[in-house]
C-alpha positions as CSV (number, residue, x, y, z in Angstrom):
1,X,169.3,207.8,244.6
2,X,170.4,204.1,245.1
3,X,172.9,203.2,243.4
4,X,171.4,199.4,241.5
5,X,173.2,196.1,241.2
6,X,171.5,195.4,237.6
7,X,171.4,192.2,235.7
8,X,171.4,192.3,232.0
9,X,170.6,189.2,229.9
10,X,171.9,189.2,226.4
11,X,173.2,186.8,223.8
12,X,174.3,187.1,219.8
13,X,172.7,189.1,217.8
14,X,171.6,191.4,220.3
15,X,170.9,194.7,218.9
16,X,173.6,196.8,219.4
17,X,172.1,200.4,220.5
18,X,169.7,198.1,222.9
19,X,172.6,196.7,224.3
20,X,175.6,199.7,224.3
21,X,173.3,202.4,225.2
22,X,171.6,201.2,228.2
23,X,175.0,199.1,229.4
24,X,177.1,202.8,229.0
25,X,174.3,204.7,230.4
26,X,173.5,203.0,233.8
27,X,177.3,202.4,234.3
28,X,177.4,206.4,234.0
29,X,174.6,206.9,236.3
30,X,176.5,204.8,239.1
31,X,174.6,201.9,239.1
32,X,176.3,198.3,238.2
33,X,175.7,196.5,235.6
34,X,176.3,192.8,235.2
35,X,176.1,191.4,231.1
36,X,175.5,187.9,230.7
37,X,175.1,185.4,228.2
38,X,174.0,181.5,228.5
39,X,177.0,179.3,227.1
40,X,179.4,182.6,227.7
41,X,181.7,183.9,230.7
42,X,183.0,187.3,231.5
43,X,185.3,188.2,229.2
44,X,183.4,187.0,226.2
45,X,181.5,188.3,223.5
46,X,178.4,188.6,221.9
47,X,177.6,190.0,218.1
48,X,175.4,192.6,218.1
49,X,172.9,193.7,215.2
50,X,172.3,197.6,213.9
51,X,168.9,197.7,213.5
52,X,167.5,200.8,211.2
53,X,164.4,202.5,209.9
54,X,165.0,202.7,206.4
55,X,161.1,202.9,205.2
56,X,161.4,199.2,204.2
57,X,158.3,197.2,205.1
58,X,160.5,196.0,208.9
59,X,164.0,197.0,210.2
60,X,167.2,196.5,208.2
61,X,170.1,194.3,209.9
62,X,173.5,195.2,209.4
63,X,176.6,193.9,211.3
64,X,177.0,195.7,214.9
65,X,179.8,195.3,217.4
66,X,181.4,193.2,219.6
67,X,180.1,193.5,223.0
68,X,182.1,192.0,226.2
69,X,180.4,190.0,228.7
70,X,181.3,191.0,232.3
71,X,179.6,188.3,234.2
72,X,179.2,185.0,234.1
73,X,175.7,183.4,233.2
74,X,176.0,180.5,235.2
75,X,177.1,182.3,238.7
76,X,174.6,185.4,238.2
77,X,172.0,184.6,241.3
78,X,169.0,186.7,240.0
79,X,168.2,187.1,243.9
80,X,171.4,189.1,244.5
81,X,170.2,191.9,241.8
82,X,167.2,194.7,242.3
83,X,166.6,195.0,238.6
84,X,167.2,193.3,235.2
85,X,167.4,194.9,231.5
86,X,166.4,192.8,228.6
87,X,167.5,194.3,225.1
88,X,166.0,193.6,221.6
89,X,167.4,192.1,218.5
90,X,167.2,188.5,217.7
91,X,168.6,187.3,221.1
92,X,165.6,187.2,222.6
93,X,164.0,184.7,219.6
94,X,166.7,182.0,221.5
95,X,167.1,182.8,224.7
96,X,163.5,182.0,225.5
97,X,164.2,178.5,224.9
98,X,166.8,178.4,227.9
99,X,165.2,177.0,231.0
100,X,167.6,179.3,233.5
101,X,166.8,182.4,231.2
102,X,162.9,181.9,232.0
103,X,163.5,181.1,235.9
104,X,165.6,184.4,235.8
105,X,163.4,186.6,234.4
106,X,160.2,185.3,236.5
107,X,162.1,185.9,239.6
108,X,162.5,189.7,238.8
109,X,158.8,190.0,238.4
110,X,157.8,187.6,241.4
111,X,160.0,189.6,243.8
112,X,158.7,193.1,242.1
113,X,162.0,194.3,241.0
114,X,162.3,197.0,238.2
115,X,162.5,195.2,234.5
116,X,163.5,197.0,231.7
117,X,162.6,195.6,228.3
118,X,162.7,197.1,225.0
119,X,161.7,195.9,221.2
120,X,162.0,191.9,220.9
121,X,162.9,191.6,224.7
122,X,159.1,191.6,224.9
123,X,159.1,187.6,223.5
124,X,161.7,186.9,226.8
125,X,158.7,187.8,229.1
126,X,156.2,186.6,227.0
127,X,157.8,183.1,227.2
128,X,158.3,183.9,230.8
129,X,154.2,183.9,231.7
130,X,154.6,187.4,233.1
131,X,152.8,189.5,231.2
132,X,149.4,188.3,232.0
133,X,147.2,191.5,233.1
134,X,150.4,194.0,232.1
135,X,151.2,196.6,229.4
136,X,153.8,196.3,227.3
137,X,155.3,197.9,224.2
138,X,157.6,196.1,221.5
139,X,158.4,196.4,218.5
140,X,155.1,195.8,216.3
141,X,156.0,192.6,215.2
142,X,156.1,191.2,218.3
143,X,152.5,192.4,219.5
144,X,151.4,189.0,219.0
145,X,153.4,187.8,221.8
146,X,152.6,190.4,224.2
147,X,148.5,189.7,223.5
148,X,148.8,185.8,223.4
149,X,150.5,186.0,226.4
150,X,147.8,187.7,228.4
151,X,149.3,191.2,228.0
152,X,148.1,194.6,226.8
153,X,150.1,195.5,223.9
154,X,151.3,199.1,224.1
155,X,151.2,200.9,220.0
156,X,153.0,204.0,221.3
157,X,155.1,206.2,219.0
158,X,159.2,204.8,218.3
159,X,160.3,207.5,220.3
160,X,157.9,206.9,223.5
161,X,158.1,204.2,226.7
162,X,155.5,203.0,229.1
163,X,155.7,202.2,232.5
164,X,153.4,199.7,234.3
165,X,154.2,199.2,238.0
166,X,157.5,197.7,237.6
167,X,157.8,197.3,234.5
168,X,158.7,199.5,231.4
169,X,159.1,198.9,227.9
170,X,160.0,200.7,224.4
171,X,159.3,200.0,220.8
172,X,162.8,200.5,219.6
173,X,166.1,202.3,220.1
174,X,164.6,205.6,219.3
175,X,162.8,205.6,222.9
176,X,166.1,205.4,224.7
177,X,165.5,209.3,226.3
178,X,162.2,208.3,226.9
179,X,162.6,204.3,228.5
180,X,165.9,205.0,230.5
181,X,164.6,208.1,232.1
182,X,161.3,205.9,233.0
183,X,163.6,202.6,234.0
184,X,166.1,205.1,236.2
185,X,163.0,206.8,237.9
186,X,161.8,203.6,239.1
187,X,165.3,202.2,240.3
C-alpha cells in the first residue's frame, strides 16, 4: 500500500471523534497527516465538540478536546497532497465562507484525489460546487445541502459509508469502521 501525504481541514468546534479518530488512525496506518486550520499555525489548537445520540430530536453538544494543529493553513499547497479528510461538527458551517478553503477542496476533486467527508463536512463540498452528479451521505440535517447542490443525498444507516468514485462519505461518528476502511481502500 502507498503510504498518503493527507491534508486535513479543520477549524473550532470540529467534532471531536470526526477529528481524533481519523487523525490517530491514518497516522497508525503509515500515512501522513497534515491538520490545518485558516487563521491558525502548527502548534495551535482547535476546540472540538462531542457530539451524541441521546434520542433528542438532533445531536447533543458537549465540550470536546483540544486538538493540535500540525500544519500551517497558509503554506499547505493542496497540489502537494493525494487526499484530503474533512470532519463534521460546526467547522464546516464557517469554513465554507473562506475563499482558500473552497479553492482547496475543488482542487482534490478536480485532480481526482481521494476525499473523505463525514456528517457536516458535506456543507464544505456543497459550498465547493462538487457535488453536482455525486452521492453523498451527511448527517440528515444537512441533506438539503447535498440535494441543492446537485448531489444525491445518501439516507444510509449511522453506522454505514458510501463510496462514489473518489469520494466517500458517513452520517456520523458511528460509521468510522465502515468510512475509514472505504477511505483507506481507495488511498
Amino acid at each position: 500500500m502507498m503510504m498518503a501525504k493527507i491534508l486535513m481541514i479543520t477549524g473550532d468546534f470540529t467534532e471531536d471523534y470526526e477529528t481524533m479518530v481519523p487523525f490517530q488512525t491514518l497516522l497508525a496506518t503509515g500515512h501522513s497527516v497534515d491538520a490545518v486550520c485558516p487563521g491558525k499555525k502548527a502548534g495551535d489548537t482547535v476546540k472540538t465538540a462531542i457530539h451524541d445520540f441521546e434520542g433528542d430530536q438532533t445531536y447533543s453538544e458537549k465540550p470536546g478536546h483540544n486538538f493540535a494543529l500540525n500544519a500551517d493553513f497558509d503554506t499547505a499547497d493542496a497540489a502537494s497532497y493525494d487526499a484530503l479528510v474533512v470532519p463534521g461538527g460546526r467547522a464546516p458551517e464557517y469554513l465554507r465562507l473562506d475563499p482558500e478553503v473552497i479553492r482547496k477542496v475543488q482542487h482534490f476533486f478536480e485532480a481526482g484525489k481521494p476525499v473523505a467527508v463525514i456528517c457536516h463536512g458535506a456543507q464544505l463540498l456543497a459550498a465547493a460546487g462538487v457535488l453536482k452528479g455525486r452521492t453523498c451521505s451527511a448527517y440528515p440535517a444537512c441533506a438539503y445541502e447535498v440535494t441543492a447542490s446537485g448531489g444525491t443525498f445518501a439516507d444510509i444507516a449511522v453506522t454505514e459509508a458510501v463510496t462514489d468514485g473518489n469520494l466517500v462519505s458517513a452520517p456520523a461518528w458511528p460509521a468510522h469502521p465502515a468510512w475509514l476502511k472505504q477511505f483507506l481502500a481507495i488511498l
